[in-house]
C-alpha positions in Angstrom: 27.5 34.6 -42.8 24.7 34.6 -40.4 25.5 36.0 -36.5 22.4 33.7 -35.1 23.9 30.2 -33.6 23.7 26.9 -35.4 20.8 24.7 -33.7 22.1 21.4 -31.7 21.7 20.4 -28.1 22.3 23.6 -26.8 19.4 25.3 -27.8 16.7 22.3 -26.7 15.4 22.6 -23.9 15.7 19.0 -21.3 13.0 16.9 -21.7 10.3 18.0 -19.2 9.7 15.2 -16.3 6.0 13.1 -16.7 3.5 14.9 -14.2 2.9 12.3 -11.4 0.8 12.1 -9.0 2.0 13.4 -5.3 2.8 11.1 -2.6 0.5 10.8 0.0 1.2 12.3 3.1 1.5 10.5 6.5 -1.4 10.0 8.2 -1.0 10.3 12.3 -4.3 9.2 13.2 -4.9 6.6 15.7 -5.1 3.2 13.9 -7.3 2.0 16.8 -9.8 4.5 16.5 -10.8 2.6 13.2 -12.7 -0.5 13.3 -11.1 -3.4 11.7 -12.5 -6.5 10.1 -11.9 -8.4 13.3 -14.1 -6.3 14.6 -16.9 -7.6 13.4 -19.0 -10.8 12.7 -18.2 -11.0 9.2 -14.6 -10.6 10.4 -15.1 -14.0 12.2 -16.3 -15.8 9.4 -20.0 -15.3 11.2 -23.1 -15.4 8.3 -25.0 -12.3 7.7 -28.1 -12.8 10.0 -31.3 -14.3 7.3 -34.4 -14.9 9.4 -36.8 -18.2 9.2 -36.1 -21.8 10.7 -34.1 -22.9 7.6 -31.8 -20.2 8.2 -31.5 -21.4 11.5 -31.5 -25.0 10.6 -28.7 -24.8 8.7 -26.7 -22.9 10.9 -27.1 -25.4 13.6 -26.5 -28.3 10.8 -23.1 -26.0 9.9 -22.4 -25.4 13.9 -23.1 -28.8 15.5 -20.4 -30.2 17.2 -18.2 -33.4 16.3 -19.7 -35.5 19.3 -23.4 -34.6 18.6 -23.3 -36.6 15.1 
């Protein structure tokens, strides 16, 4: 008879947890230190400037208002 134990459960070793990635950590900055989308034209739906008086054209075309039709 051998003295070494049978092999079964005991002698595995747990199943090792999948390497994830850290949490972030918490950020304490000032959130109004940043500029926001709001913050700019874009933010207000404003076009990118494009020079030339069609650019311009079209913008007052797109911008006239209702009682100047």
């Amino acid at each position: 008879m051998s003295t070494a134990p049978a092999p079964g459960p005991r002698d595995s070793k747990p199943p090792q947890p999948a390497q994830t990635k850290p949490k972030p950590a918490l950020i304490f900055d000032d959130p109004l230190d940043q500029q926001s989308a709001d913050d700019t034209d874009r933010g207000w739906g404003e076009r990118a400037p494009a020079g030339g008086s069609a650019a311009d054209l079209a913008r007052f075309l797109d911008e006239k208002p209702p009682h100047h039709i």
